[in-house]
PDBQT receptor file of N, H, CA, C and O in Angstrom, charges set to zero:
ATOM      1  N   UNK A   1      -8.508  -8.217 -42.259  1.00  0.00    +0.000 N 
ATOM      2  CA  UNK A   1      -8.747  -6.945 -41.602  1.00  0.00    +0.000 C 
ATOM      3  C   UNK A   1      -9.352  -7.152 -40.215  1.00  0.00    +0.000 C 
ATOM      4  O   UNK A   1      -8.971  -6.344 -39.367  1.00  0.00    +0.000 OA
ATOM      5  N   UNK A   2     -10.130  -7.984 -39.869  1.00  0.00    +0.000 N 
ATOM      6  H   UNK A   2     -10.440  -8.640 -40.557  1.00  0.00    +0.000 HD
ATOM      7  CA  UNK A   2     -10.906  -8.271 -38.955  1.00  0.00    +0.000 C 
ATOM      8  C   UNK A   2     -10.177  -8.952 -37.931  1.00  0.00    +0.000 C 
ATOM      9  O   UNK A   2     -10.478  -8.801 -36.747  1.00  0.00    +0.000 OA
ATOM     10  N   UNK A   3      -8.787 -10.047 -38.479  1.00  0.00    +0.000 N 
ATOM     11  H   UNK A   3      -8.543 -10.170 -39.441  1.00  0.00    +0.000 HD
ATOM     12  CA  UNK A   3      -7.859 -10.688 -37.534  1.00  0.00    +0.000 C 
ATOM     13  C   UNK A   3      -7.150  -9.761 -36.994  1.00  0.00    +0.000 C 
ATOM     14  O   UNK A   3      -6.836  -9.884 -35.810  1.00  0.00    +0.000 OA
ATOM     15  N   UNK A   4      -6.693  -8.503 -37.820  1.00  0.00    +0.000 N 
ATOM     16  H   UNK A   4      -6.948  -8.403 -38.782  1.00  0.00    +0.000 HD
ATOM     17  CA  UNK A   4      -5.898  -7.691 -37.404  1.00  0.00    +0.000 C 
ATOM     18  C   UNK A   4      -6.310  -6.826 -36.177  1.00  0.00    +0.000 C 
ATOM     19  O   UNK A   4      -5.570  -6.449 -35.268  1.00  0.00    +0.000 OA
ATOM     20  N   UNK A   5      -7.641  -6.588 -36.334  1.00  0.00    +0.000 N 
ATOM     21  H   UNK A   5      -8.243  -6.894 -37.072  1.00  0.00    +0.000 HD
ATOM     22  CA  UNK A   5      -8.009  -5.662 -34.940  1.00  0.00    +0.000 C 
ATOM     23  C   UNK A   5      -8.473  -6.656 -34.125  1.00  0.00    +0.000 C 
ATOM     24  O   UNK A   5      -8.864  -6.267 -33.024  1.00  0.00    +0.000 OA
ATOM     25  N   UNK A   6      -8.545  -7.873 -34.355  1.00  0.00    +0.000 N 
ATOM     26  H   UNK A   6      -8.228  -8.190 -35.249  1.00  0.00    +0.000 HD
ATOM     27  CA  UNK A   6      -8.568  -8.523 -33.190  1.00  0.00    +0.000 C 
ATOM     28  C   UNK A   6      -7.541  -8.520 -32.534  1.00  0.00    +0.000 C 
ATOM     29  O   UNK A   6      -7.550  -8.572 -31.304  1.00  0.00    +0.000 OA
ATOM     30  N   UNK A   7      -6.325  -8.451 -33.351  1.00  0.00    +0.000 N 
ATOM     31  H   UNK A   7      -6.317  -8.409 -34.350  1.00  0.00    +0.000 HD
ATOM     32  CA  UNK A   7      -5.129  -8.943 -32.636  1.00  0.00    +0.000 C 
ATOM     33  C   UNK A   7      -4.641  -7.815 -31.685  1.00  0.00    +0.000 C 
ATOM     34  O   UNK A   7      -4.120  -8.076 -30.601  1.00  0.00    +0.000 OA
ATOM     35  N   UNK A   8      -4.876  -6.269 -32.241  1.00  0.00    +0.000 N 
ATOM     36  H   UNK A   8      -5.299  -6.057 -33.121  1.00  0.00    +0.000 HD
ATOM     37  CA  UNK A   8      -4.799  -5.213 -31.985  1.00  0.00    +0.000 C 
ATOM     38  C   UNK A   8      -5.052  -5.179 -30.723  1.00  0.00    +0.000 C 
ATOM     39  O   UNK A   8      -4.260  -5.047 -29.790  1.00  0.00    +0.000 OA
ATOM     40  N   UNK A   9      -6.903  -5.380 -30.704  1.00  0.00    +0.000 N 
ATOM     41  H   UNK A   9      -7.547  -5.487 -31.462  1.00  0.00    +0.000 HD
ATOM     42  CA  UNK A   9      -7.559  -5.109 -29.347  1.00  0.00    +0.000 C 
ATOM     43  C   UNK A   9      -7.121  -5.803 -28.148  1.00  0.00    +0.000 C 
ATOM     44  O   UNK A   9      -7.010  -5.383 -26.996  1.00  0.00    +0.000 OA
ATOM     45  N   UNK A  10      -6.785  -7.495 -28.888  1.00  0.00    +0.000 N 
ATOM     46  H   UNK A  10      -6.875  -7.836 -29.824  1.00  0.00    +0.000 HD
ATOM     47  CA  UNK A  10      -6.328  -7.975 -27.368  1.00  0.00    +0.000 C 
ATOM     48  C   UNK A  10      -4.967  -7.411 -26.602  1.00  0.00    +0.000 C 
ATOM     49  O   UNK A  10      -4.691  -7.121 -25.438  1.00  0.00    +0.000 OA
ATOM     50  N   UNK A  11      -4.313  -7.411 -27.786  1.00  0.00    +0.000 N 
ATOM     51  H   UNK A  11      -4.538  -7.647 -28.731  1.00  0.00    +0.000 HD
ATOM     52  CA  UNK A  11      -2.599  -6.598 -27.211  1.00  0.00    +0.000 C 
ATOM     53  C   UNK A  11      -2.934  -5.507 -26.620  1.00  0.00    +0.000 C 
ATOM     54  O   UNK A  11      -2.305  -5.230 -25.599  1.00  0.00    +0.000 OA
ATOM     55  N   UNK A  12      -3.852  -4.711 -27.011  1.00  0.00    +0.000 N 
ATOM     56  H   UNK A  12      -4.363  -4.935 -27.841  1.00  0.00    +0.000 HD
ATOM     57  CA  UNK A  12      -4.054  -3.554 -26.089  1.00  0.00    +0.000 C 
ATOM     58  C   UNK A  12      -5.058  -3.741 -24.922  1.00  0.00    +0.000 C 
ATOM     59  O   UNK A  12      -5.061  -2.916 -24.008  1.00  0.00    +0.000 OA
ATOM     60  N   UNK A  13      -5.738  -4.583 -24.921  1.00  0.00    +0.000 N 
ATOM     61  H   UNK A  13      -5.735  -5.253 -25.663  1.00  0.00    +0.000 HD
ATOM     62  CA  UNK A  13      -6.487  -4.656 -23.182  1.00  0.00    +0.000 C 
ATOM     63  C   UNK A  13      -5.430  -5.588 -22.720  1.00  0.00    +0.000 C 
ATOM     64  O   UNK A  13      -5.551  -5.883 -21.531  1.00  0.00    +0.000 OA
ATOM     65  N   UNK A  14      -4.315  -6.194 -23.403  1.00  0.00    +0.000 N 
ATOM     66  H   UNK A  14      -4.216  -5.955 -24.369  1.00  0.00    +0.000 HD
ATOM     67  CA  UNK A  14      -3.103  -6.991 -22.791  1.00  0.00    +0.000 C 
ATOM     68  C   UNK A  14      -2.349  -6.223 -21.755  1.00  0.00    +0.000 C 
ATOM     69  O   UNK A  14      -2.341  -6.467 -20.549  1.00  0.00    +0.000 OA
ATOM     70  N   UNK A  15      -1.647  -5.158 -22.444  1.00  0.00    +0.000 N 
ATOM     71  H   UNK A  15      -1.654  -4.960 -23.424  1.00  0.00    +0.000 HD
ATOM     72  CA  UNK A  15      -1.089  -4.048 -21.785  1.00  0.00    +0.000 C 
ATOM     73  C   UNK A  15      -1.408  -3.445 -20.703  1.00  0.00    +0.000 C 
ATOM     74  O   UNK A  15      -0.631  -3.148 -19.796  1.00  0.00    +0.000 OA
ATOM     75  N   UNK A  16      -3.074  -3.145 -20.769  1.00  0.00    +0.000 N 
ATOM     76  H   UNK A  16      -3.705  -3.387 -21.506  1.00  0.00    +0.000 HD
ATOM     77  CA  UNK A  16      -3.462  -2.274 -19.748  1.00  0.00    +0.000 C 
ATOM     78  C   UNK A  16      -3.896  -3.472 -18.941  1.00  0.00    +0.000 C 
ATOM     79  O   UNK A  16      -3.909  -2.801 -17.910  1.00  0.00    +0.000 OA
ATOM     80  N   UNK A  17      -4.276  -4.712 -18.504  1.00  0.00    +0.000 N 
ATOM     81  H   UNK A  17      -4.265  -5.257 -19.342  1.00  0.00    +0.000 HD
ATOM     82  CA  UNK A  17      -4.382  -5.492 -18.167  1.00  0.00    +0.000 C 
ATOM     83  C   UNK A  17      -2.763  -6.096 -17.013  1.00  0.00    +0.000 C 
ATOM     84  O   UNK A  17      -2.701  -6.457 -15.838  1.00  0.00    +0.000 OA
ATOM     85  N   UNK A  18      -2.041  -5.991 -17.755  1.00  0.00    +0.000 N 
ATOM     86  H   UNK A  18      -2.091  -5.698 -18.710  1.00  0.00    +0.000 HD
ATOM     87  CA  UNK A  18      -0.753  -6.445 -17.230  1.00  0.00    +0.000 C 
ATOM     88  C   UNK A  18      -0.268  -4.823 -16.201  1.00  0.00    +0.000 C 
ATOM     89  O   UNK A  18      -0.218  -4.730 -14.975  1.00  0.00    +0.000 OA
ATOM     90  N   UNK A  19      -0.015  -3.884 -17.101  1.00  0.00    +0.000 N 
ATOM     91  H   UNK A  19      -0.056  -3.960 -18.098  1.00  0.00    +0.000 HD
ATOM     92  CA  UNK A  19       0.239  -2.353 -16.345  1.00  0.00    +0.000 C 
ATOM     93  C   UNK A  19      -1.157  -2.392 -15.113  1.00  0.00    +0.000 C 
ATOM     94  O   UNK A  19      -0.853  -1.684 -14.153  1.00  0.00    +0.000 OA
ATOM     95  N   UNK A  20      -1.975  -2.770 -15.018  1.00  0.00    +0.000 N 
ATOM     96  H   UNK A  20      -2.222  -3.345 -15.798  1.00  0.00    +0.000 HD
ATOM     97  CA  UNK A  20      -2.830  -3.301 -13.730  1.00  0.00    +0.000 C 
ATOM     98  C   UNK A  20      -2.394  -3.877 -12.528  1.00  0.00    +0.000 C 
ATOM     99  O   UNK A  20      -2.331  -3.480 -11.364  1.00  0.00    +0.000 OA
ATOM    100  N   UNK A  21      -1.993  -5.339 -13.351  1.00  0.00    +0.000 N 
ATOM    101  H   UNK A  21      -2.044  -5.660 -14.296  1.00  0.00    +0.000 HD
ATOM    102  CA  UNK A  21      -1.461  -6.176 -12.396  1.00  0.00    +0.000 C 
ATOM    103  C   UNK A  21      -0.234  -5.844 -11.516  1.00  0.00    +0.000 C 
ATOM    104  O   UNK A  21      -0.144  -6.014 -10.300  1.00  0.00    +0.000 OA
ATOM    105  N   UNK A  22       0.888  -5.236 -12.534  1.00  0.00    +0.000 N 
ATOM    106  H   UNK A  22       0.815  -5.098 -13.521  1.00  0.00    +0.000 HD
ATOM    107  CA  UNK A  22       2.062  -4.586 -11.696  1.00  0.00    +0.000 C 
ATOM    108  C   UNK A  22       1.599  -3.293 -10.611  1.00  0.00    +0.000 C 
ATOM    109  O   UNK A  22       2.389  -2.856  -9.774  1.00  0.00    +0.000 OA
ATOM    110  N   UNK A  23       0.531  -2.897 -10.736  1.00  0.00    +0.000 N 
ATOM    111  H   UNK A  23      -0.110  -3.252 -11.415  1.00  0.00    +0.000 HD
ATOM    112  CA  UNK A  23       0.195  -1.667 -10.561  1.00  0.00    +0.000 C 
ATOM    113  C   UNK A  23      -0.144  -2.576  -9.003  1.00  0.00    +0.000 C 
ATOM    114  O   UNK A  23       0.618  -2.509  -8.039  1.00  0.00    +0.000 OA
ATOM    115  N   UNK A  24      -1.502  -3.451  -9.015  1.00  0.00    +0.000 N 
ATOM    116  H   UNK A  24      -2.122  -3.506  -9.798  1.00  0.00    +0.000 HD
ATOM    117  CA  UNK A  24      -1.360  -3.917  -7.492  1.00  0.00    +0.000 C 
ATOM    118  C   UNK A  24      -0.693  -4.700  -7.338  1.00  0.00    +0.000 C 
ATOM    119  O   UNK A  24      -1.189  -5.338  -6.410  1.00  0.00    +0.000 OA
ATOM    120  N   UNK A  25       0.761  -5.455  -7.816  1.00  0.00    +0.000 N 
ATOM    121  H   UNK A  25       1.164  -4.937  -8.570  1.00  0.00    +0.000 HD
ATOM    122  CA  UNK A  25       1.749  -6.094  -6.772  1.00  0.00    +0.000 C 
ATOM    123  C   UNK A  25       2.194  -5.184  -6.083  1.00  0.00    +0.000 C 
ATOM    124  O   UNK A  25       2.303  -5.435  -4.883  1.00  0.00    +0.000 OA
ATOM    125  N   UNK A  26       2.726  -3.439  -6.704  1.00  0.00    +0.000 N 
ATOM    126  H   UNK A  26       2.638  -3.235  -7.680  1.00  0.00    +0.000 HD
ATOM    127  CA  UNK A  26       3.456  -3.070  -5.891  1.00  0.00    +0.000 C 
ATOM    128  C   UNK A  26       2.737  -2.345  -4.972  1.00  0.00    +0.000 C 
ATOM    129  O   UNK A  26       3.250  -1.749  -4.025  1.00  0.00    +0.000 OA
ATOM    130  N   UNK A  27       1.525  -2.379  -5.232  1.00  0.00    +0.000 N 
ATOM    131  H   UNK A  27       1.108  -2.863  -6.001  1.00  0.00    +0.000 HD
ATOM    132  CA  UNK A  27       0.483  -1.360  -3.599  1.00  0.00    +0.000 C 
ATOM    133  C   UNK A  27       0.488  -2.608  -2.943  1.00  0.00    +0.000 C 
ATOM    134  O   UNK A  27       0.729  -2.336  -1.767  1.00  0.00    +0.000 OA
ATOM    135  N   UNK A  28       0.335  -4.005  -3.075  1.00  0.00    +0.000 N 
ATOM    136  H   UNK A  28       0.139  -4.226  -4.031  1.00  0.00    +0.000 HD
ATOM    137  CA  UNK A  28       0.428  -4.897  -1.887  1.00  0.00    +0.000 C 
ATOM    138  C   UNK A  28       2.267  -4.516  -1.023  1.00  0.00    +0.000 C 
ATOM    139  O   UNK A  28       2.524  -4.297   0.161  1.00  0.00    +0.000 OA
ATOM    140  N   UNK A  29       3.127  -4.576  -2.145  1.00  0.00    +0.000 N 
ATOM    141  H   UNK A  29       2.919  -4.754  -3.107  1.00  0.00    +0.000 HD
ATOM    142  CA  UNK A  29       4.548  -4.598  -1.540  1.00  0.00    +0.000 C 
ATOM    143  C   UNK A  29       4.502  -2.769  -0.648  1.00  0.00    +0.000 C 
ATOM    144  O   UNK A  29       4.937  -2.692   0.501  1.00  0.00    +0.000 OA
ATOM    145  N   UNK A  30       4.118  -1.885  -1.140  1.00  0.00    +0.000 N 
ATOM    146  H   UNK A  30       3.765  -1.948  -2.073  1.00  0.00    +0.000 HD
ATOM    147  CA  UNK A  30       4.361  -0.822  -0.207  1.00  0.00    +0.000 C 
ATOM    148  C   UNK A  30       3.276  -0.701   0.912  1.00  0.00    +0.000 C 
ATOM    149  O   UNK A  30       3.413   0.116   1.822  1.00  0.00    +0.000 OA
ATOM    150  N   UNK A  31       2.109  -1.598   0.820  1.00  0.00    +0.000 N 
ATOM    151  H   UNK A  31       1.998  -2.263   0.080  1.00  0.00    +0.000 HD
ATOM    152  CA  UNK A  31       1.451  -2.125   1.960  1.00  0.00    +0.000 C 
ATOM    153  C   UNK A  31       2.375  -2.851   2.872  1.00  0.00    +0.000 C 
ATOM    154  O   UNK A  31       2.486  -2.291   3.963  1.00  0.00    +0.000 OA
ATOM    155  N   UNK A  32       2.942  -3.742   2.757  1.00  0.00    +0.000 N 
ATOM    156  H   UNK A  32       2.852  -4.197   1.871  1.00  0.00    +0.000 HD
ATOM    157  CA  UNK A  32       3.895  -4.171   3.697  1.00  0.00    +0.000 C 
ATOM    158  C   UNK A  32       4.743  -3.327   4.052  1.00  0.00    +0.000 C 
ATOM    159  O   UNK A  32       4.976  -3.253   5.258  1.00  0.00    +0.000 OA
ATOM    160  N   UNK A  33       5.345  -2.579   3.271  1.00  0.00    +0.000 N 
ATOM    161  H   UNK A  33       5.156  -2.639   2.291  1.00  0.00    +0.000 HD
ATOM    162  CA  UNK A  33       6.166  -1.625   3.626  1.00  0.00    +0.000 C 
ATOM    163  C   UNK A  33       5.589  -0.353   5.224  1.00  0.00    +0.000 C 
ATOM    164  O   UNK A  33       5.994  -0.235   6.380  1.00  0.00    +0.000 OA
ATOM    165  N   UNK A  34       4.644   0.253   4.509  1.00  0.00    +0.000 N 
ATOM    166  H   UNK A  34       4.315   0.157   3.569  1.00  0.00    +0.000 HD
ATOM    167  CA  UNK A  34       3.966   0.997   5.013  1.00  0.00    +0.000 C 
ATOM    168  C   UNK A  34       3.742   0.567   6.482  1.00  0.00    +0.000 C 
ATOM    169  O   UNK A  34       4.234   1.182   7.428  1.00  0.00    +0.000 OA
ATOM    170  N   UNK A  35       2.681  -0.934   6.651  1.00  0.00    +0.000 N 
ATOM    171  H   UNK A  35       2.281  -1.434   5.882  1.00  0.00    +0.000 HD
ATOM    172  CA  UNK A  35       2.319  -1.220   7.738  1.00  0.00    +0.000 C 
ATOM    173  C   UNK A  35       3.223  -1.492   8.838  1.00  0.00    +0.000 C 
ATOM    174  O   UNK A  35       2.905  -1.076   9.952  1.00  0.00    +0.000 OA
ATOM    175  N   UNK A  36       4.134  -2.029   8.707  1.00  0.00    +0.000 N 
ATOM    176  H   UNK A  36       4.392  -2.367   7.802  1.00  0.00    +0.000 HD
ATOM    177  CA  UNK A  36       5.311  -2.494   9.582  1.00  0.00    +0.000 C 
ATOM    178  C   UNK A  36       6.012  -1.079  10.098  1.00  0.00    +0.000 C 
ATOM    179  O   UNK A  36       6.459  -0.956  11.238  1.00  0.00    +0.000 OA
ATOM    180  N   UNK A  37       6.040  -0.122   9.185  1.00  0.00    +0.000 N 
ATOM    181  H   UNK A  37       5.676  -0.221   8.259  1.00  0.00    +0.000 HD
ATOM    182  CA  UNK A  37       6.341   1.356   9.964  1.00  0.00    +0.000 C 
ATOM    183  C   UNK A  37       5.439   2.177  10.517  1.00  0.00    +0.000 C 
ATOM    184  O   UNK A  37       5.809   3.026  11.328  1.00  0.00    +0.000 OA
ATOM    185  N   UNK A  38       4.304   2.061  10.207  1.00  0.00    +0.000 N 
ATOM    186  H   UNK A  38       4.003   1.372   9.549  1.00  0.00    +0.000 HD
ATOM    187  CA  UNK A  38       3.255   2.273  10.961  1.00  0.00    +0.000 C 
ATOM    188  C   UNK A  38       2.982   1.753  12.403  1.00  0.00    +0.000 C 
ATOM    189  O   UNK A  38       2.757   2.453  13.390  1.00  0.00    +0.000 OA
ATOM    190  N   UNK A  39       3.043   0.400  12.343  1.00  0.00    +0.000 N 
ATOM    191  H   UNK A  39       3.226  -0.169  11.542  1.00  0.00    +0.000 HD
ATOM    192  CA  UNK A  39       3.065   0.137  13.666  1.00  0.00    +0.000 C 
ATOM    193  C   UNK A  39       4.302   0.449  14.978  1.00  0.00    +0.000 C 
ATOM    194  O   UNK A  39       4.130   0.598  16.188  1.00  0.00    +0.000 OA
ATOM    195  N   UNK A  40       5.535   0.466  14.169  1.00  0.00    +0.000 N 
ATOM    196  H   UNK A  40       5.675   0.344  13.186  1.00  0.00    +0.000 HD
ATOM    197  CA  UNK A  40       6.327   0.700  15.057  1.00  0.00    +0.000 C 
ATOM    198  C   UNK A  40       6.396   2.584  15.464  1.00  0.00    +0.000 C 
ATOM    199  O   UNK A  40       7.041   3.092  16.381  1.00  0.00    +0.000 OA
ATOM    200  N   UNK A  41       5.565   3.259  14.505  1.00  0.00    +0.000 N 
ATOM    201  H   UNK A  41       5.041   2.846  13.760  1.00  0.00    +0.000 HD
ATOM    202  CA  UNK A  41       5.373   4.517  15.260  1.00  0.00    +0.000 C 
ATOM    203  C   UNK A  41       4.525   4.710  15.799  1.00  0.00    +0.000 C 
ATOM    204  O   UNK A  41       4.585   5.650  16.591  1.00  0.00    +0.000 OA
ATOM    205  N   UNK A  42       3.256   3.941  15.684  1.00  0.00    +0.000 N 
ATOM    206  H   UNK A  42       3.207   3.177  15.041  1.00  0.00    +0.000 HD
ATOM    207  CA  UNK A  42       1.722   3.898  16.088  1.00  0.00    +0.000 C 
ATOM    208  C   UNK A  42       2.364   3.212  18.200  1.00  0.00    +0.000 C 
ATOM    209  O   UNK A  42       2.020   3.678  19.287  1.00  0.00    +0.000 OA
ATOM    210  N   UNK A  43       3.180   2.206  17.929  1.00  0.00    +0.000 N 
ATOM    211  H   UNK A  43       3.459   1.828  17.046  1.00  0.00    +0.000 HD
ATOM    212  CA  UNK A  43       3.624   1.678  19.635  1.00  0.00    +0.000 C 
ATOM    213  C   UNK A  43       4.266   3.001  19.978  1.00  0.00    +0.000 C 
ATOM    214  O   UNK A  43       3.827   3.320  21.083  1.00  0.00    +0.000 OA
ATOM    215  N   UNK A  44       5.338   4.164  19.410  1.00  0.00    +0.000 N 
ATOM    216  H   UNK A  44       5.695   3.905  18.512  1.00  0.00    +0.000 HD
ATOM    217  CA  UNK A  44       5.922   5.093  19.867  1.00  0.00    +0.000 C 
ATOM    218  C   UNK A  44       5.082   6.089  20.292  1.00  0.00    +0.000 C 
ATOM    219  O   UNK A  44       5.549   6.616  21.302  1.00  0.00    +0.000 OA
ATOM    220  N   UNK A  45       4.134   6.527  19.979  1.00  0.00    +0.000 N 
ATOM    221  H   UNK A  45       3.755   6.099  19.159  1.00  0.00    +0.000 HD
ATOM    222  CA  UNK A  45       2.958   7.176  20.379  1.00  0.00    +0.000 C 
ATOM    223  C   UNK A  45       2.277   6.767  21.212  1.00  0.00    +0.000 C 
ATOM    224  O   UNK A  45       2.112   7.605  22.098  1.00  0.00    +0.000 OA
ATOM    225  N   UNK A  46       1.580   5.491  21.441  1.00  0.00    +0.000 N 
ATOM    226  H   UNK A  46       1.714   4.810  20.721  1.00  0.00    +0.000 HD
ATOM    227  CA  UNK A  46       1.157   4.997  22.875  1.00  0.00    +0.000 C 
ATOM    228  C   UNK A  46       2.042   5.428  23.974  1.00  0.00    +0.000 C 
ATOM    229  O   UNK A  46       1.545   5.969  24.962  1.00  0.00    +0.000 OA
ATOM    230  N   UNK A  47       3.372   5.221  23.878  1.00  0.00    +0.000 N 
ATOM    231  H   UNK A  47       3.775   4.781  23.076  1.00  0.00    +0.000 HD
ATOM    232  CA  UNK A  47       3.803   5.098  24.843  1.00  0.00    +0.000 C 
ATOM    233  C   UNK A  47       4.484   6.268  25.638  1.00  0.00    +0.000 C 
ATOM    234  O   UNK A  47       5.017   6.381  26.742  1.00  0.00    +0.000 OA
ATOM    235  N   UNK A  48       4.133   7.352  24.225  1.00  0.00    +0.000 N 
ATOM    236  H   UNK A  48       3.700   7.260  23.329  1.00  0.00    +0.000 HD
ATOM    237  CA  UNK A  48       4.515   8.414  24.750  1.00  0.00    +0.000 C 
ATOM    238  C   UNK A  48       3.065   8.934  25.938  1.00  0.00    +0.000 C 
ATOM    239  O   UNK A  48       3.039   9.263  27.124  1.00  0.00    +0.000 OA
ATOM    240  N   UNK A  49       2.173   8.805  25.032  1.00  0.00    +0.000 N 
ATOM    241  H   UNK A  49       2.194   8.538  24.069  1.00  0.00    +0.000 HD
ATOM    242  CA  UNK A  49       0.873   9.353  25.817  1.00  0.00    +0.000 C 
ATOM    243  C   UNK A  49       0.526   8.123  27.368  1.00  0.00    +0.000 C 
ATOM    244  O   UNK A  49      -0.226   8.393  28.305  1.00  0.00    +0.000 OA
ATOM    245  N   UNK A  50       1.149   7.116  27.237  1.00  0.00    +0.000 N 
ATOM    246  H   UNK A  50       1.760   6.897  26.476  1.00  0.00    +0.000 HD
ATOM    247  CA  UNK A  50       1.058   6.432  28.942  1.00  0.00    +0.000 C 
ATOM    248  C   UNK A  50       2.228   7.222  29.613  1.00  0.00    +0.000 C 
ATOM    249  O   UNK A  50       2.049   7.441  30.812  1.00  0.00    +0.000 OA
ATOM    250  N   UNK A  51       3.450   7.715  29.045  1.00  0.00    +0.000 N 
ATOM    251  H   UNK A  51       3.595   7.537  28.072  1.00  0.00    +0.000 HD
ATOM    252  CA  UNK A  51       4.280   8.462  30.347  1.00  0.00    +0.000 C 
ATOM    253  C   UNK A  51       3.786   9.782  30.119  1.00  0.00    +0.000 C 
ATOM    254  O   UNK A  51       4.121  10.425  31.114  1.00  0.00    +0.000 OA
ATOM    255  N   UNK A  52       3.115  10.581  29.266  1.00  0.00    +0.000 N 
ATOM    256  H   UNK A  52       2.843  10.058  28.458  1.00  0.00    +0.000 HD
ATOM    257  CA  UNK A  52       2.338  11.872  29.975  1.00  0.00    +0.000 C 
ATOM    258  C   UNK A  52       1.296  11.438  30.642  1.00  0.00    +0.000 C 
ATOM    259  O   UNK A  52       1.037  12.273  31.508  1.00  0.00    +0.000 OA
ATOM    260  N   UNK A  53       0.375  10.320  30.687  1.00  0.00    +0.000 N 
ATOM    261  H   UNK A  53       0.586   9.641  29.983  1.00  0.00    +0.000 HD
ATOM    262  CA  UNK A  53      -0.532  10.181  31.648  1.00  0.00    +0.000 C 
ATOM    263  C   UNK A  53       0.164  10.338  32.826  1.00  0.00    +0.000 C 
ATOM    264  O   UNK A  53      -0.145  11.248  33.595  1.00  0.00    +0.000 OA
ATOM    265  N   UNK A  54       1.130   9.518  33.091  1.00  0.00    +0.000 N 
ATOM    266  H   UNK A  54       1.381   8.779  32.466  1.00  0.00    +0.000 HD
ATOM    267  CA  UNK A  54       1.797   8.835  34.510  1.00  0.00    +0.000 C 
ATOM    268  C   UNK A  54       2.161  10.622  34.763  1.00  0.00    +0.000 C 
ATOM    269  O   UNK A  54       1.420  11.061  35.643  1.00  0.00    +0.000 OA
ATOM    270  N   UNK A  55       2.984  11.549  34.269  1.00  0.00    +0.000 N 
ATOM    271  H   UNK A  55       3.585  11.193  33.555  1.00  0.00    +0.000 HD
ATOM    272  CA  UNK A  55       3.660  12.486  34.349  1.00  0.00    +0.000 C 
ATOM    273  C   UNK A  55       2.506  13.675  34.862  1.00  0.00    +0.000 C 
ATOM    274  O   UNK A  55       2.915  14.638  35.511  1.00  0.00    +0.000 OA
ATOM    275  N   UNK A  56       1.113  13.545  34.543  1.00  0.00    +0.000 N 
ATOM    276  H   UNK A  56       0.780  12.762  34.017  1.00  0.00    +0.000 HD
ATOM    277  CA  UNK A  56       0.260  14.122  34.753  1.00  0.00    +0.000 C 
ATOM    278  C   UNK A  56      -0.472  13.693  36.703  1.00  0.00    +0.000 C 
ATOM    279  O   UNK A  56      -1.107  14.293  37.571  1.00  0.00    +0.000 OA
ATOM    280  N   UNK A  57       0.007  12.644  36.555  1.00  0.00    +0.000 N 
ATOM    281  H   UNK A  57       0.523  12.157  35.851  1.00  0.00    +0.000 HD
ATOM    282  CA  UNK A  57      -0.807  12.060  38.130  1.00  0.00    +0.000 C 
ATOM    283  C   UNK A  57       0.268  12.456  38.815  1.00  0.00    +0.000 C 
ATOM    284  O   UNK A  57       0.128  13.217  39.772  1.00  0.00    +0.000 OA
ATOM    285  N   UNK A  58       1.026  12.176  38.577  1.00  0.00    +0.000 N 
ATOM    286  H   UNK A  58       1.140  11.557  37.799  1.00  0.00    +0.000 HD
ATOM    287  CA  UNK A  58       2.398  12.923  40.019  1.00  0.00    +0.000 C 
ATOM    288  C   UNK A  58       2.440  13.540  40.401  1.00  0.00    +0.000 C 
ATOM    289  O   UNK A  58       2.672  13.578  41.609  1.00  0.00    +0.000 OA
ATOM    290  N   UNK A  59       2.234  14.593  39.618  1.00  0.00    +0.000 N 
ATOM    291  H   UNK A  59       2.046  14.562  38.636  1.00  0.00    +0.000 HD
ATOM    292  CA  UNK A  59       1.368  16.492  39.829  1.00  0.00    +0.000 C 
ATOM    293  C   UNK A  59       0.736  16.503  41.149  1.00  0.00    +0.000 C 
ATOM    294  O   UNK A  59       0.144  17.509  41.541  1.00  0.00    +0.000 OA
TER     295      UNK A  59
């Protein structure tokens, strides 16, 4: 009786243990995801706000 809920308990902190682990591979993988589009809109925005600067001094 006693092997049995041992065996129980570990399979079940197994599960939630493993459903963890998948849980942060894929926030690291949509971290990569994320950041690499981030930056390429984060440069589209700079560069919008240096040609309204420039667009503002011509005035």
């Amino acid at each position: 009786m006693l092997t049995q809920s041992l065996i129980i308990t570990l399979l079940g902190m197994g599960g939630v243990f493993f459903f963890l682990f998948l849980m942060v591979c894929s926030m690291h993988v949509l971290q990569g995801i994320v950041c690499t589009r981030q930056k390429e809109i984060l440069d589209k925005i700079a560069l919008a706000i240096i040609i309204a600067q420039n667009n503002r001094f011509k005035k």
